[in-house]
VEXVOKOL-948503 format. One record per atom (N, C-alpha, C, O): residue number from 1; x, y, z; atom name. Coordinates in pm, 1 decimal. Each point is the difference from the previous one (the first is absolute). Layout:
// residues N
{rec NUM {X Y Z} 'CA'}
...
***
This chain:
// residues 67
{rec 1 {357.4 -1256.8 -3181.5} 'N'}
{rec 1 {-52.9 130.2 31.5} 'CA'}
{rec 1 {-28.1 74.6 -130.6} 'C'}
{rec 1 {64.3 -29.1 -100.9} 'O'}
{rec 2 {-148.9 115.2 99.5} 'N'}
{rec 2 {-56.0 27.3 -146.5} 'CA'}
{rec 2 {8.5 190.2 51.8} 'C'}
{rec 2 {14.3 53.2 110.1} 'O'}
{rec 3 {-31.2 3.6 -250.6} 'N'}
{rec 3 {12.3 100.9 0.0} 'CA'}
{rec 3 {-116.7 83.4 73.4} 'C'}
{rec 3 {34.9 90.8 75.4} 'O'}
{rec 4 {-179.0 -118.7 -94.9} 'N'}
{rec 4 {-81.3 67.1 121.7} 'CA'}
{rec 4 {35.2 11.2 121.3} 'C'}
{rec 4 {-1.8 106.9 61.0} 'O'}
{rec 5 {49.7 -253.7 3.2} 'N'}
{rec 5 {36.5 14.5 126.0} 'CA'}
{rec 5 {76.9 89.3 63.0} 'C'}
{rec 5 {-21.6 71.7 97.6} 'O'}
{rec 6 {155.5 -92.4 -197.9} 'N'}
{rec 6 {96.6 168.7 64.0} 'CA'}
{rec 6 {-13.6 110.1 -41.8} 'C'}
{rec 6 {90.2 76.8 33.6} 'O'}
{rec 7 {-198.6 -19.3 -119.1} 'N'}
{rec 7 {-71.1 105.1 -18.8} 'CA'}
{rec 7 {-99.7 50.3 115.2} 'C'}
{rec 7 {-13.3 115.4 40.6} 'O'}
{rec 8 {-57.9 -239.1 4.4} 'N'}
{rec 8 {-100.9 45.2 106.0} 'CA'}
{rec 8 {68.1 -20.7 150.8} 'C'}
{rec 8 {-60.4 5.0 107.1} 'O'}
{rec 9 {161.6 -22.5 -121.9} 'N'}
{rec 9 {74.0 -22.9 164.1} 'CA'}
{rec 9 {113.4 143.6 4.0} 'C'}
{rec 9 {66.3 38.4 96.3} 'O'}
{rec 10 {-71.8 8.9 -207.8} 'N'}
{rec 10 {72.0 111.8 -5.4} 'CA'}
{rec 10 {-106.3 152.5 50.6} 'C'}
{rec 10 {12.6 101.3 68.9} 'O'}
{rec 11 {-112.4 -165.5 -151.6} 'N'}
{rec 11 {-122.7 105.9 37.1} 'CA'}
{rec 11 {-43.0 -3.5 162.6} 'C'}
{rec 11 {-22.9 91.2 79.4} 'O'}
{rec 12 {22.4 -249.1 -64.8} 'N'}
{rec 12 {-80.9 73.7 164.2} 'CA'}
{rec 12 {144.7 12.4 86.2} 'C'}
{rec 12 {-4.5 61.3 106.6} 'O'}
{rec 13 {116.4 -111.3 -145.8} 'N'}
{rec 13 {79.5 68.4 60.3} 'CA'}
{rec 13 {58.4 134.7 39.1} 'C'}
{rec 13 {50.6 34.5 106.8} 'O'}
{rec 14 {-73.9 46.9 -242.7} 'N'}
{rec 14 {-31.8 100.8 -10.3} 'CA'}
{rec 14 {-70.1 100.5 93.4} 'C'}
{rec 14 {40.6 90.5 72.9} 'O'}
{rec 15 {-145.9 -134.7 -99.2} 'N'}
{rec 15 {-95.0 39.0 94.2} 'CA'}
{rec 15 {12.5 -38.2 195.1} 'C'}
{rec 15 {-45.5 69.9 90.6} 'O'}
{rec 16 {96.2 -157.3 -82.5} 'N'}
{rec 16 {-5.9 -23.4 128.7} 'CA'}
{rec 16 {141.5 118.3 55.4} 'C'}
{rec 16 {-10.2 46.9 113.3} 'O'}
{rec 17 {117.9 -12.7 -189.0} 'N'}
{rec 17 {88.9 39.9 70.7} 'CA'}
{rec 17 {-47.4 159.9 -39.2} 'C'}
{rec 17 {90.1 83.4 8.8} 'O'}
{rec 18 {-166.9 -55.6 -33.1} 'N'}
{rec 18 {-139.0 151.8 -28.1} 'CA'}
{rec 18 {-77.0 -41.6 156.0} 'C'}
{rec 18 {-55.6 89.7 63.3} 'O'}
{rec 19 {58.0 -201.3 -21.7} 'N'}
{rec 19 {-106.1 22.2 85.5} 'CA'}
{rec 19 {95.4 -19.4 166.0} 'C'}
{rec 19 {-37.1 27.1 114.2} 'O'}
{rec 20 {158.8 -80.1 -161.1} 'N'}
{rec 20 {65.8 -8.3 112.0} 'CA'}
{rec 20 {48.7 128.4 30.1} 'C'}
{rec 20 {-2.4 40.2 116.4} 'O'}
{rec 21 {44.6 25.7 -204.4} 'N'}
{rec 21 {36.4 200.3 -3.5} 'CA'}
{rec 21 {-118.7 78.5 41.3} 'C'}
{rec 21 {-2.0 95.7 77.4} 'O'}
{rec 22 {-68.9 -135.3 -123.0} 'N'}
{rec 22 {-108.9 57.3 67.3} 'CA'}
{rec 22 {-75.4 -15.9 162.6} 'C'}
{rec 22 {-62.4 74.7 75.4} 'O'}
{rec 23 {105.9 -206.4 -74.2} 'N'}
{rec 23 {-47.3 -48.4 175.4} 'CA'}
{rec 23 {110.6 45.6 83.6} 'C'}
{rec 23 {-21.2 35.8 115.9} 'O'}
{rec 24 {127.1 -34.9 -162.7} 'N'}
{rec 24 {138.8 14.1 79.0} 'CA'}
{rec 24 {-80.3 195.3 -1.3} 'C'}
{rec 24 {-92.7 14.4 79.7} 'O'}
{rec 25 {123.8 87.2 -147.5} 'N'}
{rec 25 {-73.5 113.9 36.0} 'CA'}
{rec 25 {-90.5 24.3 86.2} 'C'}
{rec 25 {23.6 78.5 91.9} 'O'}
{rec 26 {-147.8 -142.2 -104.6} 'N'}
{rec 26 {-127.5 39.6 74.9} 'CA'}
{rec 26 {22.9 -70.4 131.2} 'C'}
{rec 26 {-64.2 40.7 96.8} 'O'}
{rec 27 {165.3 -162.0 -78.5} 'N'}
{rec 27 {-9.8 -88.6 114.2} 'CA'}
{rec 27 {-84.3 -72.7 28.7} 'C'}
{rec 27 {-20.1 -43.1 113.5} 'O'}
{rec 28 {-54.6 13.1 -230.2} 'N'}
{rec 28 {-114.0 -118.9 -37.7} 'CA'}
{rec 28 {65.6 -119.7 24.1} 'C'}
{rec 28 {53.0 -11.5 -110.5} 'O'}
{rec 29 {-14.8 -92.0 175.9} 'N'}
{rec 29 {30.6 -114.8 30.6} 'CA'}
{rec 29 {-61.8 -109.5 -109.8} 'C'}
{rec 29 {90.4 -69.8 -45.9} 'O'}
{rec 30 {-219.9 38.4 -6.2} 'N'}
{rec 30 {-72.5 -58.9 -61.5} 'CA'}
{rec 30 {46.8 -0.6 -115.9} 'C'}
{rec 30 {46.9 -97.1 -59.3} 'O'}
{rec 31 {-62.6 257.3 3.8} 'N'}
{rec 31 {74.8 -30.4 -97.5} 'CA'}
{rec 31 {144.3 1.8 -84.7} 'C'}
{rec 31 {30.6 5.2 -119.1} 'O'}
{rec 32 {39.9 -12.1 244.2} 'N'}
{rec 32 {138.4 -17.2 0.8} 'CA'}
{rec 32 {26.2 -135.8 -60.2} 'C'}
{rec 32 {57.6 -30.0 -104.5} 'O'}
{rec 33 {-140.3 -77.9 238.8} 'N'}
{rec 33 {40.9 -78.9 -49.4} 'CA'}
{rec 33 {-103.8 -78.9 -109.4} 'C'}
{rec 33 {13.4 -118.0 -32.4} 'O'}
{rec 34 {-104.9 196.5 -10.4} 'N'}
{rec 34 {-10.8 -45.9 -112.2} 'CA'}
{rec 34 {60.3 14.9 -130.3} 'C'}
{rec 34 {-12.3 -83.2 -89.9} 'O'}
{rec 35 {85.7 203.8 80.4} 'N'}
{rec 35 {84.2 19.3 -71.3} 'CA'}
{rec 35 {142.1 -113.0 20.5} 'C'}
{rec 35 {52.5 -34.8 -105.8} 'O'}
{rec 36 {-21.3 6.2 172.9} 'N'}
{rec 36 {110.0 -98.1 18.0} 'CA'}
{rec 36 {-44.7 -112.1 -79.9} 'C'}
{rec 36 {48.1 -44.9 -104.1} 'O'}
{rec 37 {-141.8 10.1 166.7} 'N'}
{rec 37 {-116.1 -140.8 -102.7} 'CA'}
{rec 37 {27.4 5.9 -102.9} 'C'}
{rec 37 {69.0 -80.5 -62.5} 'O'}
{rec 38 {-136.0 212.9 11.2} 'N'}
{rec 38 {-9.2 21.2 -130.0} 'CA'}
{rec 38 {139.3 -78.3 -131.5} 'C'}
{rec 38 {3.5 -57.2 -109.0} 'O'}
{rec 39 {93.7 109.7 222.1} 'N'}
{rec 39 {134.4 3.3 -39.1} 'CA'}
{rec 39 {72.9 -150.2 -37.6} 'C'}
{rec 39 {90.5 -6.1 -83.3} 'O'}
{rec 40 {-140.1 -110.2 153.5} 'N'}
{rec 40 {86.4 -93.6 58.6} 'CA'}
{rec 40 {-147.7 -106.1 -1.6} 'C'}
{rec 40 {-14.5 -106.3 60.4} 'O'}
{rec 41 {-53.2 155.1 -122.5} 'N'}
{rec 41 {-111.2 -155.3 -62.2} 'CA'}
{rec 41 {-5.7 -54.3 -108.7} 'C'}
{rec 41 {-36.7 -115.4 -22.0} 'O'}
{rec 42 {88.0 229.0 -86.7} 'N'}
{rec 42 {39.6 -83.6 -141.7} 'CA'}
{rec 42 {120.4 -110.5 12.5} 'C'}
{rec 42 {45.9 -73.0 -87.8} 'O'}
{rec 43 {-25.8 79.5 164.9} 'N'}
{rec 43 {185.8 -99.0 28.7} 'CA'}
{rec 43 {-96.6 -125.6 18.5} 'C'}
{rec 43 {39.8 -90.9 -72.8} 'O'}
{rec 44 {-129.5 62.4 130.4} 'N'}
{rec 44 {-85.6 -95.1 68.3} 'CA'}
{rec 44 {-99.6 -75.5 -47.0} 'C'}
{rec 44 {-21.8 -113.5 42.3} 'O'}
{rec 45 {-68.1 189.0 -162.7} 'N'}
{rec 45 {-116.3 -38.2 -69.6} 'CA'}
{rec 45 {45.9 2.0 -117.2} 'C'}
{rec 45 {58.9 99.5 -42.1} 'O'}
{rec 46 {-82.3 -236.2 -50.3} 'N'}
{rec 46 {34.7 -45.0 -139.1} 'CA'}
{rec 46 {-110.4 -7.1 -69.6} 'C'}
{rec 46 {14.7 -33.0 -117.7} 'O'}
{rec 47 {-169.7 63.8 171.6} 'N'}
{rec 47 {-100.0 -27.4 -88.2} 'CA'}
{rec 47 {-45.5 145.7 -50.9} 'C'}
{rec 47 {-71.1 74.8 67.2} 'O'}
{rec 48 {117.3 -47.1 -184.1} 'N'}
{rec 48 {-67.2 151.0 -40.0} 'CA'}
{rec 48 {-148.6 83.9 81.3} 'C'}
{rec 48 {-2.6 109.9 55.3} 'O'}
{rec 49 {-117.4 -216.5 -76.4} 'N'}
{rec 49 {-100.3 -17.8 53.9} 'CA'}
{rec 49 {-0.2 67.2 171.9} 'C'}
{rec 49 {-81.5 74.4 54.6} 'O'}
{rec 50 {209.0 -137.1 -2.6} 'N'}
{rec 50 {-51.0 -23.0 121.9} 'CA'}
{rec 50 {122.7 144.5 57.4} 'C'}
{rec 50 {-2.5 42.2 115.6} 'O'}
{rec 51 {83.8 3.8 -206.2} 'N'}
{rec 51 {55.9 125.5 10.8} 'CA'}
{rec 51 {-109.6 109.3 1.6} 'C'}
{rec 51 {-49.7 48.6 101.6} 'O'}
{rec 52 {24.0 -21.8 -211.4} 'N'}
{rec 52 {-119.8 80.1 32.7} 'CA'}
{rec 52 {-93.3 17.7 108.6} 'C'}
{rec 52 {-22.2 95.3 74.7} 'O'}
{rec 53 {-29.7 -217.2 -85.1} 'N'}
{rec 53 {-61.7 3.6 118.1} 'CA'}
{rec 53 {0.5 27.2 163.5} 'C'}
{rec 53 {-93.6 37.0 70.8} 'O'}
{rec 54 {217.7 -64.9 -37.9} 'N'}
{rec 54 {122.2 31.6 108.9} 'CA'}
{rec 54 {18.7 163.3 -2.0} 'C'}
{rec 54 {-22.4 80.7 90.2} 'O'}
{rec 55 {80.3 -55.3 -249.1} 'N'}
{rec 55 {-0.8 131.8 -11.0} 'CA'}
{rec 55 {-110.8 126.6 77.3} 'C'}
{rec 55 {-5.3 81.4 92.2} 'O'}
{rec 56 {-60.3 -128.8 -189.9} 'N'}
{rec 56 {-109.3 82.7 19.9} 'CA'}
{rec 56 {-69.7 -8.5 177.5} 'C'}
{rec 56 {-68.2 83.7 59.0} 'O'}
{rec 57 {99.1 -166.0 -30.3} 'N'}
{rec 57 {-101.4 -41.1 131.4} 'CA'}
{rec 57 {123.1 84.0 71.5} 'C'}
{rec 57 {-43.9 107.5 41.0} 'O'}
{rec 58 {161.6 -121.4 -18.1} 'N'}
{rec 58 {118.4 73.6 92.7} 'CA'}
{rec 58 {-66.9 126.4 -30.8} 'C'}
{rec 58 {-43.3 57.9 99.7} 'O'}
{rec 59 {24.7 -3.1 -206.4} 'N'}
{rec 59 {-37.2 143.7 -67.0} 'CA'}
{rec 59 {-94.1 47.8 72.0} 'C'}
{rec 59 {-7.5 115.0 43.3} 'O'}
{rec 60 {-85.7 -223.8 -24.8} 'N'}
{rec 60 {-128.4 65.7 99.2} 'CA'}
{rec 60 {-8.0 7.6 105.4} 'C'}
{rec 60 {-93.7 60.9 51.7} 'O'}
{rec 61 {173.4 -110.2 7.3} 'N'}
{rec 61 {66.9 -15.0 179.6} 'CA'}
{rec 61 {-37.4 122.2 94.4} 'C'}
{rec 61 {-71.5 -4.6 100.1} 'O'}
{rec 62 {157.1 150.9 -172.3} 'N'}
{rec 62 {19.0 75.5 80.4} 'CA'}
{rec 62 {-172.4 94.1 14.4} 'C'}
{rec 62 {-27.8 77.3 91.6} 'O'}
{rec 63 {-60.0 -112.1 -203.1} 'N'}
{rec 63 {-94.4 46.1 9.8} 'CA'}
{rec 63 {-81.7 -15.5 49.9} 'C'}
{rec 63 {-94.8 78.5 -4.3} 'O'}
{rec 64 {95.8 -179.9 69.3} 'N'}
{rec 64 {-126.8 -66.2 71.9} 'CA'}
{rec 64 {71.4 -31.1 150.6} 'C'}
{rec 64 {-91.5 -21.3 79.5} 'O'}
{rec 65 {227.7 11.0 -10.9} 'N'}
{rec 65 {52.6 -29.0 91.4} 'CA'}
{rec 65 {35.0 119.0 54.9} 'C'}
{rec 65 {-18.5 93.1 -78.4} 'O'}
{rec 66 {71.1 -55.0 205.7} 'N'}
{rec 66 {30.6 176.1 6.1} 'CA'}
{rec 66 {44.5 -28.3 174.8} 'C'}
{rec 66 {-82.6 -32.8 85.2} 'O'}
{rec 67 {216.9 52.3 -61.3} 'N'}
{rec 67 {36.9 32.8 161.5} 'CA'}
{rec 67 {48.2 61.2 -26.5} 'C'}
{rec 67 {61.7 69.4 80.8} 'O'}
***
């Protein structure tokens, strides 16, 4: 494991438990649990590449999805 990796799994982790506080408020479901995602996908993905990419795509979830 290299140092980007737990730099950038810290970041969208970061961010996902911002988005789980935030869904848990509004009662946004979507992006609740995208915030959970957010949280509990760096544990899972070993390819820097394919973190990001994961990242970012969870990131865009709540914007384009909506119940």
């Amino acid at each position: 494991m290299d140092t980007t990796h737990l730099i950038l799994g810290l970041i969208f982790s970061s961010i996902g438990v911002g988005y789980f506080i935030y869904g848990r408020k509004q009662s946004n479901i979507v992006t609740r649990y995208c915030g959970i995602a957010l949280v509990l996908y760096p544990y899972l993905v070993t390819n820097t590449l394919a973190l990001v990419a994961v990242g970012v795509g969870l990131m865009l979830v709540p914007r384009f999805f909506e119940i």
